[in-house]
C-alpha positions in Angstrom: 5.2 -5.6 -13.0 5.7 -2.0 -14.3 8.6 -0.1 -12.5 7.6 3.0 -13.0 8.1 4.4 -10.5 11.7 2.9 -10.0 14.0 4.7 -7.5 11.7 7.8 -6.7 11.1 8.3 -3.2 7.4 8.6 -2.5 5.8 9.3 1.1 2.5 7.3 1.9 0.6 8.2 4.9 -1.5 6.0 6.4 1.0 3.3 5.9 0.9 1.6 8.7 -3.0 -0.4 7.8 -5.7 -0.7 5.2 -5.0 1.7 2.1 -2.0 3.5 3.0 -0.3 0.0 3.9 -2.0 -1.3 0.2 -0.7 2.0 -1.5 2.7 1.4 -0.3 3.3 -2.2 -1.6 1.9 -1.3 -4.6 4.6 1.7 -5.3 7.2 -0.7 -3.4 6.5 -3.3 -6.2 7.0 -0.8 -8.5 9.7 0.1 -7.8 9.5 2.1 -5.5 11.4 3.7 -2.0 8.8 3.9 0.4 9.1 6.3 3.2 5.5 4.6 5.4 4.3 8.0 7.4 1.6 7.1 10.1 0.8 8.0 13.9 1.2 4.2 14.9 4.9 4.0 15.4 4.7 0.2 16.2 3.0 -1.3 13.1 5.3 1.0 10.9 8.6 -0.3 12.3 7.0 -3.9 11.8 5.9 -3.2 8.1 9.1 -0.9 7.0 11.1 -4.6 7.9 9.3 -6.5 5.4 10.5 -7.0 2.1 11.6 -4.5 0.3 13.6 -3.2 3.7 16.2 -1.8 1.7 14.0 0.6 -0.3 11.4 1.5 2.9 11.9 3.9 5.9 9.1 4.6 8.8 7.8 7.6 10.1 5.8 8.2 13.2 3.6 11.4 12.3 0.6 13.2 13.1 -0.1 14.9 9.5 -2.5 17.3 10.8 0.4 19.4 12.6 2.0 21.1 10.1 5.4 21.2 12.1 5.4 17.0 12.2 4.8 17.1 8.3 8.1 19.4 8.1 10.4 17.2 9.9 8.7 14.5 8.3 9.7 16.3 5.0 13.0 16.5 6.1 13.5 12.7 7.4 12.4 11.3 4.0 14.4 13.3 2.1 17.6 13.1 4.6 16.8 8.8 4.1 16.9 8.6 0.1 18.1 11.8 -0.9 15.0 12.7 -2.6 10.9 13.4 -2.6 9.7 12.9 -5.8 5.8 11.8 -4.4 3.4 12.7 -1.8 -0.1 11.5 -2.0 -1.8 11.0 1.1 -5.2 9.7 2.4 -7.4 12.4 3.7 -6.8 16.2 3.4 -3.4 17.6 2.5 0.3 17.8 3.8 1.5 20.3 5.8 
């Protein structure tokens, strides 16, 4: 597998199902830290323990309130040091 994205820190929204979950094991297997950024707190904490734990985080978030998508900002980069990518599923961040 290509690694390029090795060791960047990327937020995925929507990570907790469908494409957000797909996008995230994609940039995990390349590798990828994955910080998974969706409202259901539950499924995130299950998927952010599957492999590769060491390089994922979770994040409960509502991305449409712009003050959630700053401390979510701030958790990702406070985890790995670093934000390097931040595509997400439907409108924009923040």
């Amino acid at each position: 597998m290509d690694e390029r994205f090795q060791e960047r820190a990327i937020i995925t929204t929507g990570g907790a199902s469908g494409i957000g979950e797909a996008r995230a094991r994609r940039f995990a297997a390349e590798g990828a830290k994955v910080a998974l950024v969706d409202r259901n707190k539950d499924a995130l904490e299950k998927l952010a323990k599957s492999p590769p734990a060491d390089r994922t985080m979770a994040h409960a978030a509502d991305v449409s309130d712009s003050r959630a998508v700053d401390a979510m900002v701030t958790a990702v980069v406070g985890h790995f040091g670093r934000l390097d990518v931040a595509p997400n599923r439907r409108g924009r961040l923040g």
